[in-house]
C-alpha positions as a printed NumPy array, in Angstrom:
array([[ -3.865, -19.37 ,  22.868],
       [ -1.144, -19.236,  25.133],
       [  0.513, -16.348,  23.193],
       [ -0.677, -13.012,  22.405],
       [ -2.199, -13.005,  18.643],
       [ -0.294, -11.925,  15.878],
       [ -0.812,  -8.366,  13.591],
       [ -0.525,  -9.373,  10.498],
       [ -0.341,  -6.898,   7.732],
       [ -0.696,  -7.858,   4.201],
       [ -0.048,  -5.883,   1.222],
       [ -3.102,  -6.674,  -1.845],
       [ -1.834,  -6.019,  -5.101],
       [  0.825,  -9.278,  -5.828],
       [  0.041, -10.708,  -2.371],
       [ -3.751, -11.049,  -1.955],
       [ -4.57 , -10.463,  -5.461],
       [ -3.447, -11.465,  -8.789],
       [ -2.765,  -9.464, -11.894],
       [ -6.486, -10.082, -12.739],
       [ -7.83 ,  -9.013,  -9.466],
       [ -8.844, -12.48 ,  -8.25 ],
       [ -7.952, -14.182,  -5.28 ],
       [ -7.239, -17.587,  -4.468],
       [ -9.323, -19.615,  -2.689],
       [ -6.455, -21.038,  -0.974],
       [ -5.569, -17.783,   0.832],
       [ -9.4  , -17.329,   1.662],
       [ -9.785, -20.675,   3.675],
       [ -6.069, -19.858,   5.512],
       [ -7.154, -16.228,   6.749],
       [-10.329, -17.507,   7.799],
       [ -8.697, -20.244,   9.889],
       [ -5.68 , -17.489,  11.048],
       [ -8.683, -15.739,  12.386],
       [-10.352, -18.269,  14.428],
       [ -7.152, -18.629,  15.694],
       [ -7.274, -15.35 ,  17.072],
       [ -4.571, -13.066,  15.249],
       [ -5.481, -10.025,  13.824],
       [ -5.097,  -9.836,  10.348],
       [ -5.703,  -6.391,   8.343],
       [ -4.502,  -4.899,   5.206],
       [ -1.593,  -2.056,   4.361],
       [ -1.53 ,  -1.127,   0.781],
       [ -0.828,   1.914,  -1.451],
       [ -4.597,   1.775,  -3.088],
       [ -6.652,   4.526,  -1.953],
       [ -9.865,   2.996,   0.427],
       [-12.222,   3.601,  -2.298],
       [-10.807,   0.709,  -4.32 ],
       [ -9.703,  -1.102,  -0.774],
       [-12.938,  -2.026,   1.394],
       [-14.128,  -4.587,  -1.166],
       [-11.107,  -6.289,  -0.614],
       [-11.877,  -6.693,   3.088],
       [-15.152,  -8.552,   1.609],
       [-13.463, -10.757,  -0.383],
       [-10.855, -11.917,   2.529],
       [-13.796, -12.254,   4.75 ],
       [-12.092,  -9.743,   7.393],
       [-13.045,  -6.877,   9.545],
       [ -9.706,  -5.45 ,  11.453],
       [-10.205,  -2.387,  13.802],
       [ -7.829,  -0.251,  11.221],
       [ -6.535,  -0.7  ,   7.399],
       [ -3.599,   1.511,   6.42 ],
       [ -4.21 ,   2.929,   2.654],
       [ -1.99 ,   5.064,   0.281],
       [  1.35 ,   4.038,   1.839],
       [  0.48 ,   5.033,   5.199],
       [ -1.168,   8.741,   4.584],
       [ -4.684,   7.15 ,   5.388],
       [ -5.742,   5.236,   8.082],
       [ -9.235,   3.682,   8.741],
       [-11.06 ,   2.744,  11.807],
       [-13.797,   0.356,  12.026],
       [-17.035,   2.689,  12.396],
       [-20.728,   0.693,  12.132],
       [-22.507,   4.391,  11.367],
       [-20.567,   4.622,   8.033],
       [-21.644,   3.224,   4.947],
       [-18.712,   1.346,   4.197],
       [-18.426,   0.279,   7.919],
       [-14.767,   2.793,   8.109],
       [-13.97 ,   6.177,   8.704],
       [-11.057,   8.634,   8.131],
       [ -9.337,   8.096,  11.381],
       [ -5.535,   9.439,  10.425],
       [ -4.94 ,  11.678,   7.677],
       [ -1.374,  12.885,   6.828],
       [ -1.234,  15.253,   3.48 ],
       [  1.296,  17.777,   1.661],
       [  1.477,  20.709,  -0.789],
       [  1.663,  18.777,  -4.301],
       [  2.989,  21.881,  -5.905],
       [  6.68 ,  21.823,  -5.829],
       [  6.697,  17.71 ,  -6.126],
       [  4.528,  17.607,  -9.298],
       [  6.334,  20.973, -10.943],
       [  9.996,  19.028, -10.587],
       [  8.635,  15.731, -11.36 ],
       [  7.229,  17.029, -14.787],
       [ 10.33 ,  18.853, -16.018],
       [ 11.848,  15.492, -15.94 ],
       [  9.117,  13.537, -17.588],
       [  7.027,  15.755, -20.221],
       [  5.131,  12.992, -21.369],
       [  4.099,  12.062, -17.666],
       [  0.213,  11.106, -16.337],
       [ -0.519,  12.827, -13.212],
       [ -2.893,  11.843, -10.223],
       [ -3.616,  13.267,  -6.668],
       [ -5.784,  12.248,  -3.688],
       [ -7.308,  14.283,  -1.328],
       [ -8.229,  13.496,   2.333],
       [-11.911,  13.222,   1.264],
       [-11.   ,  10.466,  -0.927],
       [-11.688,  12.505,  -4.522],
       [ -8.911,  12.339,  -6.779],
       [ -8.118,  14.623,  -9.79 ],
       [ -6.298,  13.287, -12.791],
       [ -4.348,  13.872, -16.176],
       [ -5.383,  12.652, -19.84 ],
       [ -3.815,   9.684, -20.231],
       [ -4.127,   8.162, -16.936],
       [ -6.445,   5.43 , -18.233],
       [ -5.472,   1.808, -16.542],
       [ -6.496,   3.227, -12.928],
       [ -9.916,   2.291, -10.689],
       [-10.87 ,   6.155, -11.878],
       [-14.308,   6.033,  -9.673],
       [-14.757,   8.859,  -8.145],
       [-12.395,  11.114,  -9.767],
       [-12.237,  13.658, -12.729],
       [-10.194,  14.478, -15.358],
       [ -8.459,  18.047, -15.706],
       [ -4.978,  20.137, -16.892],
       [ -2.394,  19.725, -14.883],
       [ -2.02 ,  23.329, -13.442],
       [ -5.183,  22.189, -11.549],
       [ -3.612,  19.754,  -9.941],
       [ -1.11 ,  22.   ,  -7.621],
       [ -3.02 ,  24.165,  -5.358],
       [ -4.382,  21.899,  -2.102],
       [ -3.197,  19.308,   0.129],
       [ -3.222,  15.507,  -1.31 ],
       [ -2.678,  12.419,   0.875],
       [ -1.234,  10.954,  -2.523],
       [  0.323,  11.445,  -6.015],
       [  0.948,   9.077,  -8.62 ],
       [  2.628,   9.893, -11.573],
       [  3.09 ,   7.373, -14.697],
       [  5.25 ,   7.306, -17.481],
       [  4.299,   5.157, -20.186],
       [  7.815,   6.333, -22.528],
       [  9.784,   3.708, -19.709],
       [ 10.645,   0.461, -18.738],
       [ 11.246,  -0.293, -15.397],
       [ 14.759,   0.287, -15.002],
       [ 14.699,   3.08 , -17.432],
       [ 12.165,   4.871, -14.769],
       [ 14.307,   4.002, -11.617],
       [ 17.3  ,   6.162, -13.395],
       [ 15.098,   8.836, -14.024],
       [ 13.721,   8.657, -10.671],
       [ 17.249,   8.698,  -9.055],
       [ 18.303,  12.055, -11.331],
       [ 15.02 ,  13.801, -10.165],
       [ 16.435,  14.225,  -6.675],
       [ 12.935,  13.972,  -4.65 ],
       [ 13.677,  14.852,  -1.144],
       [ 10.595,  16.694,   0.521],
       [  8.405,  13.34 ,   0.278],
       [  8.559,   9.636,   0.498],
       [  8.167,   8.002,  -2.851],
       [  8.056,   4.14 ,  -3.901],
       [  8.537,   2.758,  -7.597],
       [  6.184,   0.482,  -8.844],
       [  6.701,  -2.683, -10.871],
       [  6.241,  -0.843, -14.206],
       [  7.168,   2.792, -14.672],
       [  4.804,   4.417, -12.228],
       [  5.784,   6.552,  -8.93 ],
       [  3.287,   6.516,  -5.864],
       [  4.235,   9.64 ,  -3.245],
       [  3.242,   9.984,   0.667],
       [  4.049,  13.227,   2.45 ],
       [  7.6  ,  13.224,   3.483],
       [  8.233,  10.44 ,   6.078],
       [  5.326,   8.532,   5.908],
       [  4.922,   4.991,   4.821],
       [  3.109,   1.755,   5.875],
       [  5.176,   1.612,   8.307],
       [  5.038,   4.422,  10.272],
       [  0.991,   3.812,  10.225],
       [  1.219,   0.498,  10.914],
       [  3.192,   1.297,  14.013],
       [  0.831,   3.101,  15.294],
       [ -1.67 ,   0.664,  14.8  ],
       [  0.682,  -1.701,  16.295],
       [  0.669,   0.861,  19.147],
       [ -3.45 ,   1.356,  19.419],
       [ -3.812,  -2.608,  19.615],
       [ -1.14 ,  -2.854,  22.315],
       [  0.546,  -5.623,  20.02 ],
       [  3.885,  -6.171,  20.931],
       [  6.843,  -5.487,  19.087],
       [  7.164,  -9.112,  18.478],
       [  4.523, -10.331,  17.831],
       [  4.003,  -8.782,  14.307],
       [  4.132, -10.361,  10.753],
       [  4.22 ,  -8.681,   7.04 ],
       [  3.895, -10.053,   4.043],
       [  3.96 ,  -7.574,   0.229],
       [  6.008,  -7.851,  -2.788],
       [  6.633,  -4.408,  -3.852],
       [  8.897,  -1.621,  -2.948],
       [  6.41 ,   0.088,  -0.94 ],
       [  6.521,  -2.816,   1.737],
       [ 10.345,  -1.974,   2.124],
       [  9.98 ,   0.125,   5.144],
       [  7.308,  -2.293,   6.673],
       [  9.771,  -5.406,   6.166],
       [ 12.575,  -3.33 ,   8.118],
       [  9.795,  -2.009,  10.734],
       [  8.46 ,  -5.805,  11.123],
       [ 11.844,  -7.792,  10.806],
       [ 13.428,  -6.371,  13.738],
       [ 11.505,  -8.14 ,  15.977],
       [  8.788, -10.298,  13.577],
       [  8.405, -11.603,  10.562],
       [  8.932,  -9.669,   7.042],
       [  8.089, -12.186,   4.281],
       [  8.8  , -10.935,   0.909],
       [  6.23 , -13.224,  -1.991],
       [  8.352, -15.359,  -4.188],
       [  7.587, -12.804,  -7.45 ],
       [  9.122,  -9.391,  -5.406],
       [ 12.145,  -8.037,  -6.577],
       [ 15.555,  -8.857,  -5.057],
       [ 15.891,  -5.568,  -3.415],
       [ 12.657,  -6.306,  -1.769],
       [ 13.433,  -9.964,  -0.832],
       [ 17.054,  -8.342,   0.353],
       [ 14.871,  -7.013,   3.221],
       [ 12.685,  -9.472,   4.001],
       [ 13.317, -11.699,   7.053],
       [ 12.031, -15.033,   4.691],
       [ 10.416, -15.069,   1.003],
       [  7.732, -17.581,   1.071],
       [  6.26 , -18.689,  -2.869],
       [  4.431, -16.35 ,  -5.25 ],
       [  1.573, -14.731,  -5.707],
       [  0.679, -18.189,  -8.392],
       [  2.157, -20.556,  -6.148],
       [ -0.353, -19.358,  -3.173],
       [  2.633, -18.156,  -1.322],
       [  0.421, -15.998,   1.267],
       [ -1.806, -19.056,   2.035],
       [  1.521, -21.107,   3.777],
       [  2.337, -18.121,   5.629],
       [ -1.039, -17.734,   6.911],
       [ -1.365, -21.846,   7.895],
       [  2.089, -21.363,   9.419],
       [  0.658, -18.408,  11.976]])
């Protein structure tokens, strides 16, 4: 290759992976051949690593670092651990004040935090999450240490019902994203993919142009603005118009394949 290869971060959940956890085999064969072709392709997603690395498995891919929880984890390829990673970059932040004002908005709210270590602590109620490696207590027991990560849920909204909410609550000592139903994933205060992937960007000595993302959620917003000004931002067909308004291009959905033609078009 004449040029220098491409970083390519991809987002899993409406990207890589369906609504049923499967992915195509489409998307398979096209990373494998964007890989012999020399570009670097790794993942940036808001799952924790626990319920990450056996996506690397299924991709066939193993990139020097994979940015986890919206950019307050990153992991570095490491052959002594058993999952082949370690911690490299940690960011975290005092739940307390976060959780206590999110919860005199939503009464009815589930609760979940992350700690560096990975562990994660949890309300009743918070039953359709990967809950390996966690336990279930009050929520009083969720406030006192640092957390890379809370999620909160709120089964009582819709969508839009939970972006109005979210807007009233006023959050401004973290960085939050909305997910596609009523659920609220939140990073310590200005961190996101993209500040981890930019430093990724900055370990690999890729340059600024030179980079391409692909997601379909509102958690890839900041990477689509860090990756657009110089790359590629490509929003999946499915993502929501205020994600596609930030995208650079919007190739097809998640059904349609839409990562596979991005990654034969590398």
């Amino acid at each position: 290759m004449t040029d220098a290869p491409l970083l390519v971060a991809l987002d899993i959940d409406g990207t890589l992976l369906s609504e049923d956890g499967t992915m195509s085999d489409a998307v398979i064969e096209a990373a494998e051949a964007a890989s012999v072709r020399g570009h670097i392709l790794m993942l940036a997603t808001g799952r924790s690593w626990e319920t990450t690395h056996h996506v690397l498995d299924q991709l066939g891919i193993t990139p020097e670092y994979v940015v986890c929880a919206n950019g307050a984890l990153v992991m570095k390829r490491d052959a002594t651990e058993p999952t082949g990673y370690r911690r490299h970059l940690i960011e975290t932040f005092n739940p307390r004040e976060v959780l206590t004002q999110i919860r005199s908005h939503l009464a009815d709210g589930r609760y979940m935090v992350e700690y560096p270590s990975g562990y994660r602590r949890y309300t009743q109620g918070m039953t359709d999450w990967n809950l390996e490696n966690a336990e279930e207590v009050e929520f009083e027991h969720l406030l006192s240490e640092p957390v890379t990560r809370v999620v909160v849920v709120s089964p009582e909204h819709d969508e839009l019902d939970f972006l109005s909410v979210v807007e009233k609550m006023g959050l401004h000592s973290v960085t939050y994203a909305i997910g596609w139903t009523a659920w609220l994933d939140i990073a310590p205060l200005g961190v996101n993919k993209s500040t981890a992937l930019e430093r990724v960007r900055e370990w690999l000595d890729v340059p600024e142009d030179r980079i391409v993302a692909v997601g379909d959620g509102r958690n890839d917003i900041e990477m689509f603005q860090w990756a657009g000004r110089s790359g590629r931002a490509v929003a999946m067909g499915q993502a929501p118009d205020d994600v596609k308004a930030v995208a650079t291009e919007v190739t097809g959905s998640i059904d349609d394949d839409g990562l596979a033609a991005v990654l034969r078009s590398l």
